[in-house]
N, C-alpha and C positions, 0 to 999 in steps of 0.2 A: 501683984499679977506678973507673972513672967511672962516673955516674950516668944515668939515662935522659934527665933531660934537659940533660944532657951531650953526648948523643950528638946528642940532637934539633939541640943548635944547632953540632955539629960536622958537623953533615950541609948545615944550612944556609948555613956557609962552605965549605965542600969541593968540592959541586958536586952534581948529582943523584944521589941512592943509593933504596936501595926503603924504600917509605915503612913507616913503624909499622903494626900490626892494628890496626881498630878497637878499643879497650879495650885497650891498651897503656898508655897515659897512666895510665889508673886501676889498672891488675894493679900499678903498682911508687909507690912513695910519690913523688913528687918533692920534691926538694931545696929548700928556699928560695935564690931568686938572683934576678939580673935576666932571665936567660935564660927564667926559667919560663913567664911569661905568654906571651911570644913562642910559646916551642915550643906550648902549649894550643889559642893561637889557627891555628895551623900545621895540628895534629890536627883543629879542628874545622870548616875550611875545606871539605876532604870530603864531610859529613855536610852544610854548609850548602847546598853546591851542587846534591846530590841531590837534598834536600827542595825548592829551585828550581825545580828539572826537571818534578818530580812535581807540584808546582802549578801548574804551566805547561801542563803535558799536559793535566791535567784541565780547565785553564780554555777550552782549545784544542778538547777533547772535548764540552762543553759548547757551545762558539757553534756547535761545527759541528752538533750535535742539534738546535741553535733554529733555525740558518737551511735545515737539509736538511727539518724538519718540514711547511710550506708548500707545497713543492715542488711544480710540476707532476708531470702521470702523466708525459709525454713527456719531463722531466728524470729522472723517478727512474728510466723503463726504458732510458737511455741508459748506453753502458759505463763502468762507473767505473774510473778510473785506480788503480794498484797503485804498489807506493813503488819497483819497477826502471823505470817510466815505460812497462809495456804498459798492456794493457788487463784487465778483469776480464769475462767474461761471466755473462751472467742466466742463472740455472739456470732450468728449463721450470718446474716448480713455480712461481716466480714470477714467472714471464712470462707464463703464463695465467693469473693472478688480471687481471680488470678492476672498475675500482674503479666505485663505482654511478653517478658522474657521466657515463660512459660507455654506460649501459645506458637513458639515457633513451629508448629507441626501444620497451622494453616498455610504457612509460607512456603515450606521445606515437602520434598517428597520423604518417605524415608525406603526401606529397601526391600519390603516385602507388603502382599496386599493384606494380611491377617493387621498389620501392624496400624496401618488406616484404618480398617474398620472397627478397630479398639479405642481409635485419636475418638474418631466421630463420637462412636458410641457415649464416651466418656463427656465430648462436648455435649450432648445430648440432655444425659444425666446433668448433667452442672444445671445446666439453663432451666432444665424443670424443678429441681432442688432451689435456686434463686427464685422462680417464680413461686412457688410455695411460699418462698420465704416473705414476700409482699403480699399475700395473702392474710387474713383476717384472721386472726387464734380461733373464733369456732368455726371460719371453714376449712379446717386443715384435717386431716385425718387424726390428728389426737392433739388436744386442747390445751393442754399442760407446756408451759412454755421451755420450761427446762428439760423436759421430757423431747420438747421437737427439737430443740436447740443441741442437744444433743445426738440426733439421727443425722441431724443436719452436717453437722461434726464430722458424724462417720464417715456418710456419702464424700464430704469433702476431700476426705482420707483413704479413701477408697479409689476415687476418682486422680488422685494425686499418686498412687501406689501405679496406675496400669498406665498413666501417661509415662512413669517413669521405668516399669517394663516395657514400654511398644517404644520408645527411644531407644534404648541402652545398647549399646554395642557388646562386642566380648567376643569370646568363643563360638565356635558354632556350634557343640556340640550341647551347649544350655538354654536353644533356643526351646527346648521341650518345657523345661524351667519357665521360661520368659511365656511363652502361650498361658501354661497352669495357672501361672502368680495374673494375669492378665483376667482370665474367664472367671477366676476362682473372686477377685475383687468388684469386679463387672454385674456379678450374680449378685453376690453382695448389697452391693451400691444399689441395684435393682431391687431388692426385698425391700430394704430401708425407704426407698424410695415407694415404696407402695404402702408404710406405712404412713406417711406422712402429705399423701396426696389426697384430697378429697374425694367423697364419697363418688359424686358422679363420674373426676376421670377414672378411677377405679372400675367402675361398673361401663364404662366404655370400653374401656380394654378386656375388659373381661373374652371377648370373642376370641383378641389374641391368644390371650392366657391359656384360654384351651385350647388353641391347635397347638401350642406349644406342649402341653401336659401331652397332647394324643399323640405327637410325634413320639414320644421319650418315653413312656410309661406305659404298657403294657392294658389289653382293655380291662383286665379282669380286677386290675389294682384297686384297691378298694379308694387310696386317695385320688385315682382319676375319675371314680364312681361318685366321688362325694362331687368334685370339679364339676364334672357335667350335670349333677343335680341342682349345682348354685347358679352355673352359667342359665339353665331352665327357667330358675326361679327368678330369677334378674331380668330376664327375656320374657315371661309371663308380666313381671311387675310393670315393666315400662309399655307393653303392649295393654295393662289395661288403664294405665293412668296417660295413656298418650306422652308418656316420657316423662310427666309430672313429678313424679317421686321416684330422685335419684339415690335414696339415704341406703346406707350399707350396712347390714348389721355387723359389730364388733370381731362376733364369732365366725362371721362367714369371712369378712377379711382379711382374720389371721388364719384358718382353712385355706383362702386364696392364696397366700403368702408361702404356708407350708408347701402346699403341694404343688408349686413354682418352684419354689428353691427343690425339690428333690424330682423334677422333673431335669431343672438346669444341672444338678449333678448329677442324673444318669447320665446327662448330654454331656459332659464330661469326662465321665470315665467310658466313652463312648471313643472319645479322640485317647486318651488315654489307653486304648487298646488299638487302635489304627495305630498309633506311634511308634505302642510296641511291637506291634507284629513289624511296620518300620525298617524297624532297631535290626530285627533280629534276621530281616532278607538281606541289611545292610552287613551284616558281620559274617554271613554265608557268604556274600559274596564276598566279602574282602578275604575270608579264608581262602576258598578257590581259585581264587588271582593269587594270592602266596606260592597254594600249592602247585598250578600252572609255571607260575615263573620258573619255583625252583627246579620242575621238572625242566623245564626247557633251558636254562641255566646248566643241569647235567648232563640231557644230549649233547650242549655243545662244548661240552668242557671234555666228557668222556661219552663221546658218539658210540663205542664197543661196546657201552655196559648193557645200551636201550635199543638195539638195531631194527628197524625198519623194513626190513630187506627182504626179498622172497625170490626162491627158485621154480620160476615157471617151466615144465615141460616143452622141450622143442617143438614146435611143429611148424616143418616137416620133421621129420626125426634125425634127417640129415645137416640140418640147422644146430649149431653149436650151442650147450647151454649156458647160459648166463644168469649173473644175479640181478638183479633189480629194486634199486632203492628210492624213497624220493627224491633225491638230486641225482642218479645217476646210477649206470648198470656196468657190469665186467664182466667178461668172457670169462667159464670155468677153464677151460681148457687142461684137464686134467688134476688141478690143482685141490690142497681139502680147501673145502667151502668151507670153512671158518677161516682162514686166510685172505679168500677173495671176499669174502662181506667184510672184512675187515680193511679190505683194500677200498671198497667200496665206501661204505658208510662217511657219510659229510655231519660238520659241527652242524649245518642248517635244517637237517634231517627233519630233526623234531620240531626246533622254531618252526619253521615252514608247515608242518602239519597243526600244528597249533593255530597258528595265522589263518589258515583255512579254514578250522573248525570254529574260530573266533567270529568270521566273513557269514559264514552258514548260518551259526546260530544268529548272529543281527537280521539276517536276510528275516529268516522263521520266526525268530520271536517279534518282529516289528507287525508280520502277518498277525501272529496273532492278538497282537494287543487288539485288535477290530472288536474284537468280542468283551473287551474290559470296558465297562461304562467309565466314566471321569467321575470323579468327585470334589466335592467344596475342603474340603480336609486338605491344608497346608504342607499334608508331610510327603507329597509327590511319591504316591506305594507305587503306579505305574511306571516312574522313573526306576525306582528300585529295582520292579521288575527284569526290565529288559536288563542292567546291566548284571544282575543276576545268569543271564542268560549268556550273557559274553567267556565268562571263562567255563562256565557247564559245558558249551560247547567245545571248545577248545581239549577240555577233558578227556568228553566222550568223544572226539575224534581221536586223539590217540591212546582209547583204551578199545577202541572197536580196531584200528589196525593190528592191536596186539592182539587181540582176540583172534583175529582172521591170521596173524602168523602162529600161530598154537593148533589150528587145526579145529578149533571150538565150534566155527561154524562150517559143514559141510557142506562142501562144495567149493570154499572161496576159501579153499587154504592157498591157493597161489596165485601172483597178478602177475601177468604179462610186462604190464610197461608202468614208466614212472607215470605219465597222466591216469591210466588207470588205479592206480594209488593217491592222487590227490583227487580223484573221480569221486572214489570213496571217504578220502576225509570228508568230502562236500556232504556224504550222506551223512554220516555218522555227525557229522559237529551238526546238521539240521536235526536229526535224533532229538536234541536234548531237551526240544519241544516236548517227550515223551515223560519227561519227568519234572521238569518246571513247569508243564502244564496242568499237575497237582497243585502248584504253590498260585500258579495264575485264581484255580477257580478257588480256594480258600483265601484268597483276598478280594475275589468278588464276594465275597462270603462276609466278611469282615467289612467290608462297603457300603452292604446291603443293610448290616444292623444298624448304619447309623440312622437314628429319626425314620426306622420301620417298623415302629410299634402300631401305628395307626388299626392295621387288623390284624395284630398279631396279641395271642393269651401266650402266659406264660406258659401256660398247659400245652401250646403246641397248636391247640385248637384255632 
């Protein structure tokens, strides 16, 4: 009979065999020989390699705890990778946690009111999203856990996109941008969230839902026709169960959902046409300030090319004729009258009539804004207006002096005195009421559509 470590080193020349149990070596005495050590170190090879491993792991386990610790929010809510090389996803529980670096907008004003009432809203959203999320899988609006887990996801993503338009600084010129990407996620966030709420708050809001559809959508649309059929039958149900059965049918809540979300995008391309109308009183106007400057730029650079000036009739007859400009008049005294207008005529000529007509149209156009209702819409069209109205005037005061030096209107081809020519810028720059009072009532027009569907068909009826 051989010895155990006999065998050890017959296995070691033989070839691979199964190795000894742990504690083999020590159940059987071994021999003295030269073999012994050998086979010992053989056995304990094993045991050294584990304890390797395990200190390896852990050393492994550790740097990854120090370097994950730091981490951004937008690192840690991104999908962790799994050891077959998919992906892991965020359970809703902790994708609605926001950590407090995020929340500075409860502390912080920021610098317009759209911009608050997108913070709220989004807070809003979260905290009903969370509470769903403690909520019991069959009282949720859909029962499937990966299926909520995933809406859940969305909202979070959604709600994360508009906190990070209604901060964001930049240009000003993208704030049209920053509103869109805001309403357009909001909506969003809002549908998802209707899918995942249960039946009864569903069927409580329901009231809203439709003043919201009747505001936006037209009465004749057949999806607000369906709307107020469900809102009916909802308001029938609970009226005869005493509130008892709040259950939502499948069908009627995604009918609710559609016709929300395309009630919320009329309401958006609703501001999307406020914007641009906007846009486009802002770019008339900045043209007209161009074209004013330069003119006034040219009276006083070459006062001879644009003259102002008129030769009123003496009277008595014996009173000497003179010219007359707005900074000042000159005796003709036999001289040609292209000479003394040109003795005449000052760089301030036009500035000056411009200035006037600039003073008039503020005076007028402030009058009339009386008649512009206000609206909830961020893009200030009444601000627009009036500065519209600043260099129109301006304009038409000095295309109405030139008009009356040409002879165009009878009677006033010639003024007496210089006050009597800024007399008249005064009218003509107040005029311009005559013509931005088109653009006034087409933007009460453009006012008036927004959230004025309640009795309006499309048919006009």
């Amino acid at each position: 009979m051989s010895s155990p470590s006999d065998d050890g080193a017959g296995s070691e020349s033989e070839g691979p065999q199964e190795e000894p149990a742990p504690g083999a070596d020590s159940a059987a005495p071994a021999e003295p020989g030269p073999a012994a050590p050998a086979a010992r170190a053989k056995a304990a090879a094993p045991a050294r390699t584990a304890q390797s491993a395990t200190a390896a792991a852990r050393a492994r386990t550790a740097k990854t705890a120090k370097t994950a610790a730091p981490a951004s929010t937008a690192e840690a809510a991104a999908p962790a990778e799994t050891g077959d090389g998919g992906t892991s996803q965020r359970t809703s529980e902790g994708r609605a946690d926001t950590p407090l670096h995020d929340r500075g907008h409860l502390t912080e004003l920021t610098t317009r009111a759209w911009r608050e009432e997108a913070l709220s809203r989004a807070d809003e959203i979260e905290t009903l999203s969370k509470w769903i999320c403690d909520l019991e899988p069959e009282e949720r609006g859909i029962c499937n856990a990966a299926a909520d887990e995933h809406l859940a996801n969305a909202i979070a993503d959604h709600v994360h996109a508009v906190r990070t338009a209604a901060r964001s600084g930049g240009p000003l010129m993208r704030n049209g941008a920053r509103l869109g990407r805001v309403a357009a996620h909001l909506h969003a966030a809002e549908a998802d969230l209707l899918r995942r709420a249960p039946s009864a708050f569903v069927s409580g809001e329901v009231p809203s839902l439709e003043a919201h559809v009747r505001r936006h959508l037209p009465v004749d649309d057949p999806r607000r026709v369906r709307m107020e059929a469900i809102a009916r039958k909802i308001t029938d149900r609970i009226g005869t169960n005493k509130g008892g059965n709040a259950e939502l049918d499948p069908e009627d809540r995604e009918t609710i959902i559609a016709v929300v979300r395309a009630a919320s995008s009329a309401a958006e391309r609703e501001q999307q046409r406020i914007r641009s109308f906007r846009t486009i009183v802002a770019v008339a106007t900045v043209v007209l300030a161009v074209i004013a400057t330069l003119v006034a730029l040219l009276g006083a650079l070459q006062p001879r090319l644009l003259p102002l000036c008129f030769q009123p009739q003496p009277s008595p007859p014996d009173q000497p004729a003179v010219v007359v400009c707005p900074t000042g008049q000159t005796e003709i005294r036999g001289r040609d009258i292209d000479d003394v207008i040109g003795q005449t005529v000052g760089a301030w000529d036009i500035p000056l009539i411009e200035i006037v007509g600039v003073v008039a149209a503020g005076v007028t156009g402030a009058v009339a804004l009386r008649r512009l209702r206000g609206s909830s819409t961020p893009f200030g069209v009444p601000v627009a207006l009036i500065a519209l109205k600043l260099p129109t005037g301006a304009l038409t005061a000095l295309l109405g002096l030139l008009l009356m030096r040409g002879g165009f209107v009878p009677g006033l081809s010639a003024l007496d005195t210089t006050p009597q020519i800024i007399a008249w810028a005064v009218v003509f720059g107040g005029s311009q009421q005559l013509f931005t009072g088109l653009v006034d009532r087409q933007a009460q027009n453009v006012l008036d559509a927004v959230g004025g569907k309640t009795y309006t068909a499309t048919g006009g009826g």
